[in-house]
LUMDRENPA-160953 format. One line per 4 residues: number of its first residue (from 1); their letters; for each residue z, x, y of C-alpha. Coordinates in nm, 2 decimals. Example, Ala and Ser with C-alpha at 12.3 -4.5 7.8 and 13.67 -1.06 7.14 Angstrom:
! LUMDRENPA-160953
1> as> 0.78,1.23,-0.45; 0.71,1.37,-0.11
END
This chain:
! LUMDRENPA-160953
1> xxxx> 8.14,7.95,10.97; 8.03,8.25,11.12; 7.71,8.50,11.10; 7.89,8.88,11.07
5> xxxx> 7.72,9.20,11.03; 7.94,9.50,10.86; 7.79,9.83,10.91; 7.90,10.06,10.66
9> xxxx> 7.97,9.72,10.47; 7.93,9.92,10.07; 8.23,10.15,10.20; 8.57,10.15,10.09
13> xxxx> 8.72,9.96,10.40; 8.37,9.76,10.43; 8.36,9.64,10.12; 8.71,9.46,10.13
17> xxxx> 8.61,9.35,10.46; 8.34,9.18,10.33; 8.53,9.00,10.06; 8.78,8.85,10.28
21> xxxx> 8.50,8.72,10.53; 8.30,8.58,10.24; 8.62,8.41,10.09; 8.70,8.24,10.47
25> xxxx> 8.32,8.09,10.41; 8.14,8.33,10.69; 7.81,8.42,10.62; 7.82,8.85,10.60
29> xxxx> 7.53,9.07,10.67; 7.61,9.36,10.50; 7.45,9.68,10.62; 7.49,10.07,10.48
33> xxxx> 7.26,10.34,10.38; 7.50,10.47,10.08; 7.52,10.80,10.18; 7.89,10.77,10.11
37> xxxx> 7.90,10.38,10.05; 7.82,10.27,9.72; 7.63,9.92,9.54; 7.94,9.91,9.30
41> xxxx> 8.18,9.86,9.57; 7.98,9.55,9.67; 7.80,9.45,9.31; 8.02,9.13,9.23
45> xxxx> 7.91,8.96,9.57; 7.55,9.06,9.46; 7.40,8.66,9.41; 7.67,8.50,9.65
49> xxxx> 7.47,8.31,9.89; 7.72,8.39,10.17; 7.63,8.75,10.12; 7.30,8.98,10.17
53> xxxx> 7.28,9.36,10.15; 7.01,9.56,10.38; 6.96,9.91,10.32; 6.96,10.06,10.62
57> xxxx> 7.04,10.32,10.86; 7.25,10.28,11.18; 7.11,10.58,11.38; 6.78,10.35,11.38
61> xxxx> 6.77,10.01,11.54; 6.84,9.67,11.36; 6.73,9.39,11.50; 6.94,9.06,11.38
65> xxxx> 7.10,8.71,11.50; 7.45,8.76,11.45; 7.80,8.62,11.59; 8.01,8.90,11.55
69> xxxx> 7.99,9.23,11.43; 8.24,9.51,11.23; 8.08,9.88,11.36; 8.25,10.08,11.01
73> xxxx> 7.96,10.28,10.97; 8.08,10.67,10.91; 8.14,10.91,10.67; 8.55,10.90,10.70
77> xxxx> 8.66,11.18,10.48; 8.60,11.56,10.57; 8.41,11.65,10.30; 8.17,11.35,10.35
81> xxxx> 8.13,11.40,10.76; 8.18,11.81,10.74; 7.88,11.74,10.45; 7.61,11.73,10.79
85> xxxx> 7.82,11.71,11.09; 7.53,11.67,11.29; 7.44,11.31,11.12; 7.84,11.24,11.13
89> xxxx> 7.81,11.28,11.52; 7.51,11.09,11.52; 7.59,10.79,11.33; 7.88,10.73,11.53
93> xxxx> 7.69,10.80,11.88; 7.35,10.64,11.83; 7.55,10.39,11.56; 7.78,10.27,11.86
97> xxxx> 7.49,10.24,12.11; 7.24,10.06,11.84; 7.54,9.85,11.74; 7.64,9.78,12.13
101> xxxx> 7.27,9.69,12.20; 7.26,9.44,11.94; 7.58,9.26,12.08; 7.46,9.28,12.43
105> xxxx> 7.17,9.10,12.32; 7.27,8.85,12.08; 7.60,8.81,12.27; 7.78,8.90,12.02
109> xxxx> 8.17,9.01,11.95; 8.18,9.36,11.81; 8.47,9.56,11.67; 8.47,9.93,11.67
113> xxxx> 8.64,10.10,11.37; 8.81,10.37,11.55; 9.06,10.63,11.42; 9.32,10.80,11.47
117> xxxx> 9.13,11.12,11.46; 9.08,11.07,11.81; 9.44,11.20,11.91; 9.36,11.57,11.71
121> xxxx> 9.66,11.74,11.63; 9.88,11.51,11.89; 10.19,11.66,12.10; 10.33,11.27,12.10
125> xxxx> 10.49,11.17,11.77; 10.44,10.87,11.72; 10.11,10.85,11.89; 10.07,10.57,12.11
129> xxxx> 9.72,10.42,12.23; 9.77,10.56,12.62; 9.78,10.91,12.43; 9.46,11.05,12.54
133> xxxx> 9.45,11.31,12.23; 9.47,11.72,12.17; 9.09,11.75,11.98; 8.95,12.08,11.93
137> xxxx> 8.55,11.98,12.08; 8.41,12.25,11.88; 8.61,12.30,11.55; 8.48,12.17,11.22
141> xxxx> 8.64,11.85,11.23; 8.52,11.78,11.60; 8.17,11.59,11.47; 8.41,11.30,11.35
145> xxxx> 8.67,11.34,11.58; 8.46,11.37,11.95; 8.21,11.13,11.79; 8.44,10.81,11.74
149> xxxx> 8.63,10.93,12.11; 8.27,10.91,12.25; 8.21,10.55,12.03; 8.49,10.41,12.19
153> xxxx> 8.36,10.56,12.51; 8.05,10.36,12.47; 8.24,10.05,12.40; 8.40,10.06,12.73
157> xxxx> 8.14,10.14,12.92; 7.93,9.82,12.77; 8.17,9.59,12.83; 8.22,9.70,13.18
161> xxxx> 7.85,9.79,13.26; 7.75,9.47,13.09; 8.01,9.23,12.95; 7.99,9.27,12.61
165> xxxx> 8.32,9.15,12.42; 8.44,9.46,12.28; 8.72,9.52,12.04; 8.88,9.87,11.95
169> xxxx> 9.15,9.93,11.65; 9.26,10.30,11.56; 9.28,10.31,11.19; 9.52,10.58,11.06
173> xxxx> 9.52,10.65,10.70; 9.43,10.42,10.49; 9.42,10.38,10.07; 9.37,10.17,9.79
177> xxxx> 9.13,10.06,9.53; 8.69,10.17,9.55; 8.81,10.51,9.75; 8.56,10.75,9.62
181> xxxx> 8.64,11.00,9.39; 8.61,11.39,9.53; 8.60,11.23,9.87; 8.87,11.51,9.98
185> xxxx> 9.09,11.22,10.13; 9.46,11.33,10.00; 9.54,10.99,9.84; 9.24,10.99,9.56
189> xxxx> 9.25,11.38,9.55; 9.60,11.38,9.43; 9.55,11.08,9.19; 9.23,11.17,9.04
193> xxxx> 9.41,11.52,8.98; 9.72,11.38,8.88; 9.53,11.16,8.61; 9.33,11.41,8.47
197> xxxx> 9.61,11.65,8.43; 9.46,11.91,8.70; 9.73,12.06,8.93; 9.79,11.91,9.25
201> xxxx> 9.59,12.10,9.56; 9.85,12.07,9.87; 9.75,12.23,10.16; 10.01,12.40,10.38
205> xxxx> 10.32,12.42,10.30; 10.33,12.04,10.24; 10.53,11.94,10.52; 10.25,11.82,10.74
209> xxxx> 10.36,11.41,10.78; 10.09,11.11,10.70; 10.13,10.75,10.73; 9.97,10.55,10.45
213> xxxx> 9.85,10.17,10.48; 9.73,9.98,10.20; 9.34,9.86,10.27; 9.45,9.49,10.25
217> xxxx> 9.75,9.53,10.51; 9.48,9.72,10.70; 9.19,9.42,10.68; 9.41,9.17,10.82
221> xxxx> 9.49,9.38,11.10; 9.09,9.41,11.17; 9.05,9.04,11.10; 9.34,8.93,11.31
225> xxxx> 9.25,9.18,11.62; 8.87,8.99,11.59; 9.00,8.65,11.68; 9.24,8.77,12.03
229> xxxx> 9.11,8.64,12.35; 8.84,8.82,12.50; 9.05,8.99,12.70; 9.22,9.15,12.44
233> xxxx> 9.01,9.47,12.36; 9.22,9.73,12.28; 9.23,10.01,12.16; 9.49,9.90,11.88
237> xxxx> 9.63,10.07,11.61; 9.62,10.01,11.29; 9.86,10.15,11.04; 10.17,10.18,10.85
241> xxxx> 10.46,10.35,11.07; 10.66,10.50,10.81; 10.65,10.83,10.78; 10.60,11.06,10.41
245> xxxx> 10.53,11.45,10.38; 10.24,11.52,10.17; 10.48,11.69,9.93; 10.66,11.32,9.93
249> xxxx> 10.31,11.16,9.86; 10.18,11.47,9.56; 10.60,11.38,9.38; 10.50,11.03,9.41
253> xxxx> 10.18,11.01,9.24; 10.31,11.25,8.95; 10.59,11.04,8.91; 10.41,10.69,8.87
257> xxxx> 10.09,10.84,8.71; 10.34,11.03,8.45; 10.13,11.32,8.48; 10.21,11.71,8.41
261> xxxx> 10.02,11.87,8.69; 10.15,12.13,8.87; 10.18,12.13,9.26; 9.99,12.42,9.41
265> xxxx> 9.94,12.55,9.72; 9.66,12.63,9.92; 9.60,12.74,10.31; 9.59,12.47,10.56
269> xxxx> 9.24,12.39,10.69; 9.15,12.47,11.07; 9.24,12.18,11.30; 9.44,12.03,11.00
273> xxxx> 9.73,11.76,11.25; 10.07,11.85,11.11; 10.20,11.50,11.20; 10.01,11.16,11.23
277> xxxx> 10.24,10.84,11.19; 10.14,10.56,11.44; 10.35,10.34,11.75; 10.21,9.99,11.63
281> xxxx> 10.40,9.78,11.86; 10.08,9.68,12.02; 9.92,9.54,11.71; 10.29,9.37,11.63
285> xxxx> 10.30,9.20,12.00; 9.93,9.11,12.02; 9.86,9.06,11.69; 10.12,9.00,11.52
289> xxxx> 10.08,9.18,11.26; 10.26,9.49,11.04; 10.20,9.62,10.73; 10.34,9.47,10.43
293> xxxx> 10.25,9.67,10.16; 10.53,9.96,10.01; 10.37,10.25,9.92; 10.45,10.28,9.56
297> xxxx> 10.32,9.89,9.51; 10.00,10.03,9.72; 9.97,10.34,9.46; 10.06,10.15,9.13
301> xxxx> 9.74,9.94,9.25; 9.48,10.22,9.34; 9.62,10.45,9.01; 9.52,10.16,8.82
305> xxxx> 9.19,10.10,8.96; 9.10,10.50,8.91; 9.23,10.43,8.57; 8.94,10.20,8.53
309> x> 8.67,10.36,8.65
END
């Protein structure tokens, strides 16, 4: 049994986290400020002994005993960290170092939930983790995008400033049930619309390529890249390597939510990557791990929990 904090623990990828840790019989210290996290996501561990919420807010300092830590915490869609770029950029700077300080101190394993954001609008296809990225530093995505490149800058330079055991994984898009609604993230935006009969909102011409991972497929790969050696520390990616248009993902959705919307088109935003699909044959030969999850068994799953909400 283990003592893990999870910053950014009430979030969509947090809150599954915390689940599986608290089912392995861990002990989870789950931290978030629910700016974009939410008590519902996390309301059925409310009680569990294993568990305990603190309301709190990264950018400050925390001081806890801990064995390991999860660094999640972030807005992760563009309309949450475009919202107030400048805390974006400064929960993932001051989050990292806060986060780093604690680990250095408690000795402490930490995990940084990096993204994929970090390669921009990549020339490689696949992208590969010695890709070192094609990021506009001063468009309006570059709060999110410089700040986790500058988080996993951070990491490295604790670990080899001052030993801290330092894990990186480059999550690429991910889906599945407590997404926010109106987050802007295309997997809820086209269901939600889908469901309530609203036309589809494509950007582009809908050719632009994403690679979707199911949030469970997407936990094991954090829990498994937790327990390498300590020489393992990345960075990783995470993700699901095949391959759909976003005109493939809107069809798919109308098809399995038997919806009437109409597909529409709108311009594509500035700095918007026209192809994101990840090489994951690191995670497969260190971890070994791959996704499992088809995406229509991933989408009959988060339909039905929109359904329910």
């Amino acid at each position: 049994m283990k003592r893990i904090l999870i910053t950014g623990g009430a979030g969509f990828l947090g809150s599954h986290l915390c689940d599986r840790l608290i089912s392995q019989g861990h002990d989870v210290l789950c931290l978030d400020n629910l700016f974009t996290g939410s008590k519902d996501n996390i309301r059925h561990l409310i009680g569990n002994p294993r568990f305990e919420f603190i309301r709190h807010d990264i950018t400050n300092p925390i001081y806890l005993e801990v064995d390991e830590i999860f660094n999640l915490a972030c807005p992760a869609s563009p309309v949450h960290y475009q919202f107030n770029p400048i805390k974006t950029i400064k929960t993932n700077v001051m989050g990292a170092i806060h986060t780093l300080g604690l680990a250095k101190r408690v000795r402490a394993t930490i995990l940084q939930a990096s993204t994929s954001e970090v390669y921009g609008d990549p020339e490689m296809h696949p992208q590969r983790e010695e890709y070192w990225g094609r990021v506009n530093p001063i468009g309006i995505r570059s709060c999110y995008d410089e700040g986790k490149r500058a988080a996993e800058c951070l990491m490295m330079d604790y670990h080899r400033q001052n030993g801290v055991k330092i894990k990186i994984v480059r999550i690429f898009n991910t889906y599945g049930p407590r997404m926010a609604e109106g987050d802007g993230r295309v997997v809820s935006n086209f269901i939600c619309q889908a469901l309530k009969g609203q036309d589809i909102t494509i950007y582009g011409k809908g050719s632009q390529t994403r690679s979707f991972c199911f949030v469970d497929d997407l936990v094991e790969g954090m829990l498994r890249m937790m327990t390498t050696a300590d020489d393992v520390i990345g960075p990783v990616n995470l993700g699901n390597p095949e391959e759909f248009t976003i005109l493939e993902l809107a069809e798919a959705v109308i098809r399995l939510t038997g919806s009437t919307s109409r597909i529409v088109y709108r311009p594509l935003p500035q700095d918007d990557p026209l192809q994101r699909r990840p090489d994951i044959t690191r995670a497969r030969d260190l971890l070994g791990w791959a996704p499992s999850v088809p995406l229509e068994d991933g989408l009959k799953k988060t339909i039905a929990y929109f359904k329910n909400l």
